[in-house]
MARDREN-453240 format. One record per residue (C-alpha): residue number from 0; chain; x, y, z. Coordinates in steps of 0.001 Angstrom, whole numbers, plus 500000, padded with zeros to 6 digits. Layout:
BEGIN
num/chaine/east/north/up
NUM/A/X/Y/Z
...
This chain:
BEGIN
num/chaine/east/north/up
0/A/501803/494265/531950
1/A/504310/496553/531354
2/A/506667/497057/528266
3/A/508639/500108/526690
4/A/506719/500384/523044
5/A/503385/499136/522548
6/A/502538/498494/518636
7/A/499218/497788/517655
8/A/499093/496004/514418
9/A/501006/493400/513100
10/A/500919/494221/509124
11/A/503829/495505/507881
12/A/504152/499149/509451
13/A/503530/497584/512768
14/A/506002/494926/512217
15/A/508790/496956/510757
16/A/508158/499077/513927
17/A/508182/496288/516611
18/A/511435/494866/514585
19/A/513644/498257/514136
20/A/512956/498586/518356
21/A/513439/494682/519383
22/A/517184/494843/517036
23/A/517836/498055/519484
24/A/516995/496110/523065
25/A/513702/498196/523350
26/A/511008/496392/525028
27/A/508294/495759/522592
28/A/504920/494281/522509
29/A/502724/494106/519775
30/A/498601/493272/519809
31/A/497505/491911/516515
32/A/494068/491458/516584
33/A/494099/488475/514201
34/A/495893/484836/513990
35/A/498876/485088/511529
36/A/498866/483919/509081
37/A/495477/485448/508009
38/A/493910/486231/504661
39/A/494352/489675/503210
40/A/492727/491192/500465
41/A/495786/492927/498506
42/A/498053/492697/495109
43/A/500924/492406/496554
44/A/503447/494016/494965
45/A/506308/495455/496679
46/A/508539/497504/495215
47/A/512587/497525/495029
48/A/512106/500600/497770
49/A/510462/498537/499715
50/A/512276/495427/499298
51/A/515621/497605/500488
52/A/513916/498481/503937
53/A/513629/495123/504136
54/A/517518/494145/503189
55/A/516430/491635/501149
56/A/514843/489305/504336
57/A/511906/488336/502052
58/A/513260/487536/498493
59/A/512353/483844/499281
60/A/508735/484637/499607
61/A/508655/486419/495964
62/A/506226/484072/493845
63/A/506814/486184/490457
64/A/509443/489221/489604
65/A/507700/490791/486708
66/A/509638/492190/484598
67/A/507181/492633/481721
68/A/504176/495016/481279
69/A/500818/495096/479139
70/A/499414/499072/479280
71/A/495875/499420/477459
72/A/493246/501769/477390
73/A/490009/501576/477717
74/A/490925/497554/476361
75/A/492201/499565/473438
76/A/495655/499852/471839
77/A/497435/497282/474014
78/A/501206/497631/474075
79/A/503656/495450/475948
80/A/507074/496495/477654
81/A/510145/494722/478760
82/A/511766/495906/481281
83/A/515311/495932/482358
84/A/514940/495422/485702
85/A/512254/494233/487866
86/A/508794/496219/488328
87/A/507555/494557/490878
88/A/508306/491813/493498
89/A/504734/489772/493794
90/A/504112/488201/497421
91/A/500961/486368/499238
92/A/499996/488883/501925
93/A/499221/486221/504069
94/A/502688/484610/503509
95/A/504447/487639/503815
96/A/502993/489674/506904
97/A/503123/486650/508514
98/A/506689/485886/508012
99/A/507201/489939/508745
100/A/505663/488998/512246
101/A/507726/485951/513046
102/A/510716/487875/512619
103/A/509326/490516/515097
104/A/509130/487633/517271
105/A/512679/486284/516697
106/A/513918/490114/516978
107/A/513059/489659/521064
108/A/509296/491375/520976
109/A/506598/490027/522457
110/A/503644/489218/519940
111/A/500040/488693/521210
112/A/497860/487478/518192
113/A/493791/487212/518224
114/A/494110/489991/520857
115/A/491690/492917/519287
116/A/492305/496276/520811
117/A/489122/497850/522954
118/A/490337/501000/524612
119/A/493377/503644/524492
120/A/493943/506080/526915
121/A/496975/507811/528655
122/A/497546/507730/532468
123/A/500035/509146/534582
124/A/502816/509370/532234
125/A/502155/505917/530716
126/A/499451/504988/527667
127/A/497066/502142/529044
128/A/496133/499873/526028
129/A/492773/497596/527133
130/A/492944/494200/524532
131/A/490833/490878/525449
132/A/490908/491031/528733
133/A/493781/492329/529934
134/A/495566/495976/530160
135/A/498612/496642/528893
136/A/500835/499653/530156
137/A/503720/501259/528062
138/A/505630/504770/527450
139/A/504802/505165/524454
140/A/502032/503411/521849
141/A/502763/503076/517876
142/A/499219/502298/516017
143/A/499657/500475/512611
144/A/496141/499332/513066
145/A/495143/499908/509095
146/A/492205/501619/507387
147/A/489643/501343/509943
148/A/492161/501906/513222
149/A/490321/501474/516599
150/A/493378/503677/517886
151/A/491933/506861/515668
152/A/488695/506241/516737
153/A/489955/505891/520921
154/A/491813/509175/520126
155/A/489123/511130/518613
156/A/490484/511469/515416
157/A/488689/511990/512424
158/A/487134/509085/510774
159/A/486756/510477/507124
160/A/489429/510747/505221
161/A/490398/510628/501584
162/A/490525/506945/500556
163/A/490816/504916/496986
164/A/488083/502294/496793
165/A/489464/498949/495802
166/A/487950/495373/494593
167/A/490269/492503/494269
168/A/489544/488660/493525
169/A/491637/485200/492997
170/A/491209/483598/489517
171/A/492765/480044/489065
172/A/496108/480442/487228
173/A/495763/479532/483683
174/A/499043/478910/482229
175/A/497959/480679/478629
176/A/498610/483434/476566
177/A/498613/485834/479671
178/A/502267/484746/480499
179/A/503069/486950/477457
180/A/501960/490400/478646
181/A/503224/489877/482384
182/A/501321/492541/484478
183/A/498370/494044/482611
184/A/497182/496887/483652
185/A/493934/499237/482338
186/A/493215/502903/482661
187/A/490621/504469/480887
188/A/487909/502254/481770
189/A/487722/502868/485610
190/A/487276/506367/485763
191/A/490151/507902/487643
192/A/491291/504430/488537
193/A/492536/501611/486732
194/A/492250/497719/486448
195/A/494817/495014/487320
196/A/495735/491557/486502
197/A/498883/489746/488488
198/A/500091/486408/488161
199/A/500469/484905/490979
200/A/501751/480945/492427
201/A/498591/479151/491908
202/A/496279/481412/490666
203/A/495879/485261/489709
204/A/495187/488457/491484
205/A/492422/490638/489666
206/A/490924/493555/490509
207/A/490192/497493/489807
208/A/490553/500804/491803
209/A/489079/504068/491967
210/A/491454/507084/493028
211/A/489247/509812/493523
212/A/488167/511448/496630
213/A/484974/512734/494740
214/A/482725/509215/494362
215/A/480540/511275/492092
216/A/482984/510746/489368
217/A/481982/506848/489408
218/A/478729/506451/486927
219/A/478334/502774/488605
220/A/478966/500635/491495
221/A/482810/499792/491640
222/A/481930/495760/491153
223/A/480257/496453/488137
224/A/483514/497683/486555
225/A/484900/494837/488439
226/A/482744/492406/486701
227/A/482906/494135/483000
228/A/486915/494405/483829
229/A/487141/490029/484267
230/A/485242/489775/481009
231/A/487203/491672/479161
232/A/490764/489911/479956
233/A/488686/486504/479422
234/A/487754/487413/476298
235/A/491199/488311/475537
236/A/492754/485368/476904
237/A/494323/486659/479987
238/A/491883/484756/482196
239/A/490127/481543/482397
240/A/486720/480728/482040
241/A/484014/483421/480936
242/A/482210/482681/484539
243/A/485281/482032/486054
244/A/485824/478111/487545
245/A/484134/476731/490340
246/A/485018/478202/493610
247/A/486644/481467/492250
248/A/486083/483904/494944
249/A/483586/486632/495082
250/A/485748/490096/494449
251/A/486342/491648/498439
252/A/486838/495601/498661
253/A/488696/497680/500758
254/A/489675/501076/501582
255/A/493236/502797/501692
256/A/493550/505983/503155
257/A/495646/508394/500467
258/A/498146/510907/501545
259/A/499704/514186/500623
260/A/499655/516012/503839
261/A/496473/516950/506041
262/A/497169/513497/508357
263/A/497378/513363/511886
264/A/500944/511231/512522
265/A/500906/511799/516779
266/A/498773/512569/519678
267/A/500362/512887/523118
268/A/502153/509962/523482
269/A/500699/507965/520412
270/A/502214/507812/517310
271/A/500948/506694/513642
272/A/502243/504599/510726
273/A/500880/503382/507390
274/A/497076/503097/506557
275/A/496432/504212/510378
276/A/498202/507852/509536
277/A/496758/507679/505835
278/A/499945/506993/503971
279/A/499279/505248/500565
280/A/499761/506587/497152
281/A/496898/508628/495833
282/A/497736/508247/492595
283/A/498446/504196/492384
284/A/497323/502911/495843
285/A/500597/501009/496828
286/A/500786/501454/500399
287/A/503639/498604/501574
288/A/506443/500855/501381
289/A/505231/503958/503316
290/A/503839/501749/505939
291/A/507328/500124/506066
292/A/508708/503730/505943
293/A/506630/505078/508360
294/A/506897/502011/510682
295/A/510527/502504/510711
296/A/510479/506262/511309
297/A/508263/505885/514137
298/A/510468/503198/515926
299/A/513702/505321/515718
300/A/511815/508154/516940
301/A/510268/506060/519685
302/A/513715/504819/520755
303/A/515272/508409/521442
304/A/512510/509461/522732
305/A/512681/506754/525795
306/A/516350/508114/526279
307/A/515059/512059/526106
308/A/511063/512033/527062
309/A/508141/512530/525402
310/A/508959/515785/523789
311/A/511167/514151/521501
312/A/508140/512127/519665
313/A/507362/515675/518206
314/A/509892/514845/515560
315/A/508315/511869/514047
316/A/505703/514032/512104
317/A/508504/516369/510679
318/A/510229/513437/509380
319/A/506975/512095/507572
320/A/507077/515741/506099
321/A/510359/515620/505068
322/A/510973/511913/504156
323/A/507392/510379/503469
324/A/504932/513596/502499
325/A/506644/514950/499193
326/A/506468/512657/497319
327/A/502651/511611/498147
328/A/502160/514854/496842
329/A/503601/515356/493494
330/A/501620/511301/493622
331/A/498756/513580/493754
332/A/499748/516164/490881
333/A/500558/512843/489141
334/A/496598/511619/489723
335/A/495227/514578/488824
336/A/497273/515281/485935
337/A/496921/511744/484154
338/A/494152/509911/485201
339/A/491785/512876/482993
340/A/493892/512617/480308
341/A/494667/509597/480172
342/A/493401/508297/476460
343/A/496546/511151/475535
344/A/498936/509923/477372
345/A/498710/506300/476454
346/A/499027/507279/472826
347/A/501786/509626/473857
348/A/503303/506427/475880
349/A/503044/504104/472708
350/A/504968/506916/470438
351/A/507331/507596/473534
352/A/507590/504455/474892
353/A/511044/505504/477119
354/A/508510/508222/478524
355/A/506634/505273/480062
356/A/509799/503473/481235
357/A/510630/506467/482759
358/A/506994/506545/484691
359/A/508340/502951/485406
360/A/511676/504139/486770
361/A/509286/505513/489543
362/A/508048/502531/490922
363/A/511913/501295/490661
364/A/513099/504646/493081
365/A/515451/505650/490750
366/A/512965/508448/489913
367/A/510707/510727/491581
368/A/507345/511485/491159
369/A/508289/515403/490697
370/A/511136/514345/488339
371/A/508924/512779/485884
372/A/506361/515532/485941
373/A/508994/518040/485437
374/A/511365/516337/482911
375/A/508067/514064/480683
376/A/504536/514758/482132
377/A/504224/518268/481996
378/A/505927/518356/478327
379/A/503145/515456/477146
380/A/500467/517204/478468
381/A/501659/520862/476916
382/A/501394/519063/473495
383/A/498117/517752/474040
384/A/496736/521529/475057
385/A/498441/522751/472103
386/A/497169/520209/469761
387/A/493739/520342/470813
């Protein structure tokens, strides 16, 4: 079977991809190795950037705008924010890649689901994609295959890379004092990480992280923080039950592959997008919006180069450097910077409170992650060396 574009992976780089070629009349397939919809371990948050790439297509899958924050420490010195405008958008991943994939499918592409990918290879001018049992031929191949991408590994690409360490579980929603804080989120406790609680439809997304490329810098197993994390917002109201209610899930971990430069992006006539190039934020985790980014970028990339040849794909990885890469890396200064000092910059945050709002405006887009080091980080953390 022939087609122009072959995409493999239907989450949200893969989709964006398949749908920014199908609007353009390219011949698209895309080999999803699951059934949509299918469950995904994830808070789903997006964020205003990425709900812009999107134009607004999902605002009717948005089960919560939060607009209100609780920031502790360690558990300690709580404070709550309201916010102007919205922090987050909160979505079911299963909902939303889902719908992301039905609109590749209304776009014109052809979408094969429960069709896992075996082999890669390129062969006289053409990549050769072997899935079930059945070859597919096309020009040129886009992998948004995730974390543990089977294109990588048919490339030879390196398998280790630098990754946060997530655990994330569904607690029924109890309509309590929670509703109050909104979003709370922890740092201090998870070393170089932080914990999260999000409301959600029916029930709420918990779970922690760990940002660190260095595991040494964890003095337990990740689900023990998990574990000690749940307590701790039962016992302060912003959970139910102290075991948690019959048939609350077990807490599932993942791994998302951090950026700030030293990725692959394309081989020959492959090229990569989201967790399958290693595009999340190293400092929070989010990955939806570079993976939408980098979908996109690889699909207008892919579309010249099937009017110029295959030398034009070499401009897809100097547009993740110039569009995608900067900012993963003042992400990074950001991680390093405030996860070790973090106890200081929560008190600076609660005597400075528009310093956090401006950490918020990040998250927005109205901000970058090298403005707010320049014009509040690197000031807060000058007065801590100076007062200590």
């Amino acid at each position: 079977m022939n087609h122009e574009v072959i995409v493999v992976g239907g989450g949200p780089a893969g989709a964006m991809a398949a749908h920014t070629l199908a609007r353009q009349g390219v011949g698209v397939l895309v080999l999803e190795k699951e059934v949509m919809p299918r469950d995904k371990p994830c808070g789903g948050a997006l964020s205003q950037k990425a709900m812009d790439l999107l134009e607004d297509d999902c605002r009717g899958l948005v089960e919560h705008v939060v607009t209100r924050a609780t920031f502790s420490h360690a558990f300690n010195d709580p404070f709550t924010l309201q916010l102007e405008r919205p922090l987050v958008y909160l979505v079911d991943r299963a909902r939303f890649d889902h719908y992301l994939l039905e609109r590749v499918a209304r776009a014109g592409a052809v979408v094969e689901q429960g069709c896992a990918l075996k082999e890669v290879g390129e062969e006289g001018g053409t990549v050769v994609a072997m899935a079930g049992d059945k070859e597919y031929r096309g020009r040129f191949l886009i992998a948004a295959d995730g974390a543990a991408s089977r294109v990588r590994q048919c490339l030879g690409l390196p398998a280790k890379r630098p990754a946060a360490v997530t655990l994330e579980a569904r607690v029924p929603l109890d309509p309590g004092p929670w509703r109050d804080k909104g979003v709370v989120v922890d740092y201090g406790f998870v070393p170089y990480g932080y914990g999260w609680l999000f409301p959600r439809a029916d029930h709420l997304s918990v779970g922690v992280g760990y940002f660190s490329e260095q595991r040494r810098r964890l003095s337990r197993p990740l689900r023990e923080y998990f574990a000690a994390f749940l307590a701790r917002q039962v016992e302060a109201g912003s959970a139910p039950g102290p075991a948690g209610p019959p048939g609350r899930e077990r807490p599932r971990g993942w791994t998302i592959p951090v950026g700030w430069g030293r990725g692959t992006y394309r081989k020959g006539r492959v090229l990569l997008a989201g967790d399958a190039a290693g595009l999340a934020d190293p400092f929070t985790g989010e990955g939806i919006y570079a993976a939408l980014k980098s979908g996109q970028l690889a699909a207008q990339v892919a579309a010249v180069a099937l009017r110029q040849g295959v030398a034009a794909l070499g401009r897809y990885a100097r547009l993740v450097q110039e569009e995608i890469l900067p900012e993963l890396r003042w992400a990074r200064v950001v991680q390093r910077l405030f996860y070790p000092l973090s106890g200081y910059f929560h008190s600076y945050f609660i005597s400075h409170p528009e310093v956090c709002r401006q950490a918020l405006s990040v998250v927005y887009g109205q901000l970058t992650y090298r403005e707010w080091v320049q014009r509040y980080a690197a000031r807060a953390s000058w007065r801590h060396l100076f007062h200590t």
